[in-house]
N, C-alpha and C positions, 0 to 999 in steps of 0.2 A: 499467228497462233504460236509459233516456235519463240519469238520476243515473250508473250506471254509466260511462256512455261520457264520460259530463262528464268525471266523475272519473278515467277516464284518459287524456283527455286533457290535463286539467291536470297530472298528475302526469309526463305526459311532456317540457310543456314545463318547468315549475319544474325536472325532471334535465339536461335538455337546457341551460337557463340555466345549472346549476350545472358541469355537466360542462364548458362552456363559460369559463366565471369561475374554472376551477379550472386548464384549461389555460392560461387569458392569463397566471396568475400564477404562475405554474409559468415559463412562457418567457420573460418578466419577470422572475422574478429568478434565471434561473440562471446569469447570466454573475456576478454579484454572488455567489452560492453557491460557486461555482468556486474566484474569488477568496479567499474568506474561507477555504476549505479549503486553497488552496497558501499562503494568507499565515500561516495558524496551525499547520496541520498537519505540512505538508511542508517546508516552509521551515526553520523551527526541527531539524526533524529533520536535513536536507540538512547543516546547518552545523554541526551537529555530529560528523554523519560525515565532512565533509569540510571540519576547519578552517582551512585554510593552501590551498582552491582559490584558483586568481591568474585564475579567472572566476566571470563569473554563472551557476551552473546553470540558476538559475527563469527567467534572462530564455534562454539558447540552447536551452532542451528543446524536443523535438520528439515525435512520435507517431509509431508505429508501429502497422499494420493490418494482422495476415493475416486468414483465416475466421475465426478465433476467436478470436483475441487484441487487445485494443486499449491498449496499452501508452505509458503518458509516460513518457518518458526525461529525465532531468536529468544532461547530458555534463563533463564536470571536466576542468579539467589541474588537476594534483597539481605542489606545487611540487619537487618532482625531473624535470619535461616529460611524467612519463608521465599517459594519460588515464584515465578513470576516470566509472564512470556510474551511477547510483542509480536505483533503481522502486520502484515499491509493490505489496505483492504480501499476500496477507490470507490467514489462517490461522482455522477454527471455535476459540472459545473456549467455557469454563464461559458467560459474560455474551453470547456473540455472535460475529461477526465480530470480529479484531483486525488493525489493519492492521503491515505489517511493513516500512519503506524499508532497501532496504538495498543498500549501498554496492561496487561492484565493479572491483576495477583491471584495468581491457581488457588489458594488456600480460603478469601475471603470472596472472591469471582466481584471483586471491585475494580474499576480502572483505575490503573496507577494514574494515568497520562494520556492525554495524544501529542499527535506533533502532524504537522501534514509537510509531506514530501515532497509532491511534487504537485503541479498548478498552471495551468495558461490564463490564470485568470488576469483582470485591468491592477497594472500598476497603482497603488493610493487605495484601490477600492478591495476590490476581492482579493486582491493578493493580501491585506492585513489578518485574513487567515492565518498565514504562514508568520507573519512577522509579527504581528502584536497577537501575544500568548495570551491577554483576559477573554478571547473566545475560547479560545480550544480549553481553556485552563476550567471550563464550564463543566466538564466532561467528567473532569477527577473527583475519583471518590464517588462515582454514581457506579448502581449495583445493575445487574445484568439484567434486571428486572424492569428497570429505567425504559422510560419511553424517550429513545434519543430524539425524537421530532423535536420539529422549534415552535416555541408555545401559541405560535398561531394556528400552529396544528394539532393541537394537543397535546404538547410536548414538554419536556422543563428546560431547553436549551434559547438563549434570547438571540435573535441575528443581530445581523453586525448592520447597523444602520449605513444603506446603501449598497450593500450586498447580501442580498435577501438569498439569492441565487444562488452563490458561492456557500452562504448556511446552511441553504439547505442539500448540498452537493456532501458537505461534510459531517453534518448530522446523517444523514442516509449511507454513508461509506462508515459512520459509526452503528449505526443501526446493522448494515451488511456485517461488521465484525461480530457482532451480538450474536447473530444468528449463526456463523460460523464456529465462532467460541461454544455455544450451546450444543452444535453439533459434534464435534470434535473433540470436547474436553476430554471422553473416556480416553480416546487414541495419544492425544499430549501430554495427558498422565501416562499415561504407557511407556509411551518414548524418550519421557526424562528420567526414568528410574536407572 
């Protein structure tokens, strides 16, 4: 009985140490984590959909908090004065979660752009999301009123032959920004003035 009680007590403190060592390094590097996701992810994404802004999105973004939404905003002027503002908003794929930034002019509530972020999808297949632009490039210029489904669903967006899955992962993380964008416009106009 006394082996037992040894034995759990060491076993509470070696979890205790680790759970311990596990959160120091956890809150140690997540400013560094952050970093390396807006400087490789978002960033590249950002400037692509918005090549000709005459600002820094990644340095004026700001955050948005309701109950359930925790939103980073990347604000734009567009070189014609009007504004314009990008989020990330993530859609279930075949591979996983795929993330979705995509690009919104405040003034017309048209999409500039998307671009997709990030991906576990198959090499050749679902990842052509991400690298061949005539899917996402489907997106621009459609108005928030748009039914982003893919038109086998009733939608105006076509999949990508072969990655039916990965389509519809990215029209739905387009659709999620819709409804976010709808919700939140009053607050993003607020917060860029």
């Amino acid at each position: 009985m006394r082996e037992m009680i040894s034995m759990i007590v060491v076993l509470t403190v070696l979890t205790a140490v680790s759970g311990g060592l596990l959160a120091a390094v956890k809150s140690g590097t997540e400013v560094q984590i952050e970093n390396q996701i807006l400087k490789f992810q978002k960033a590249p994404a950002i400037k692509d959909i918005f090549p000709e802004a005459t600002n820094d999105p990644l340095a004026e973004r700001f955050t948005i908090k309701t109950e359930d939404i925790e939103l980073q905003i990347f604000p734009t002027l567009l070189s014609d004065g009007s504004k314009a503002i990008a989020f990330e908003t993530k859609g279930g794929a075949f591979g996983g979660p795929i993330g979705l930034m995509v690009g919104i002019n405040l003034s017309t509530d048209e999409i500039v752009d998307v671009r997709v972020t990030t991906h576990s999808e198959t090499p050749g297949i679902g990842s052509r999301a991400k690298e061949d632009l005539s899917f996402v490039s489907q997106f621009s210029g459609l108005t928030m009123d748009s039914n982003f489904a893919l038109k086998g669903d009733g939608g105006v967006i076509d999949a990508m032959s072969g990655a039916t899955v990965t389509s519809k992962g990215v029209s739905v993380a387009a659709a999620q920004a819709k409804e976010i964008y709808q919700k939140l416009k009053p607050e993003i106009v607020k917060q860029m003035k």
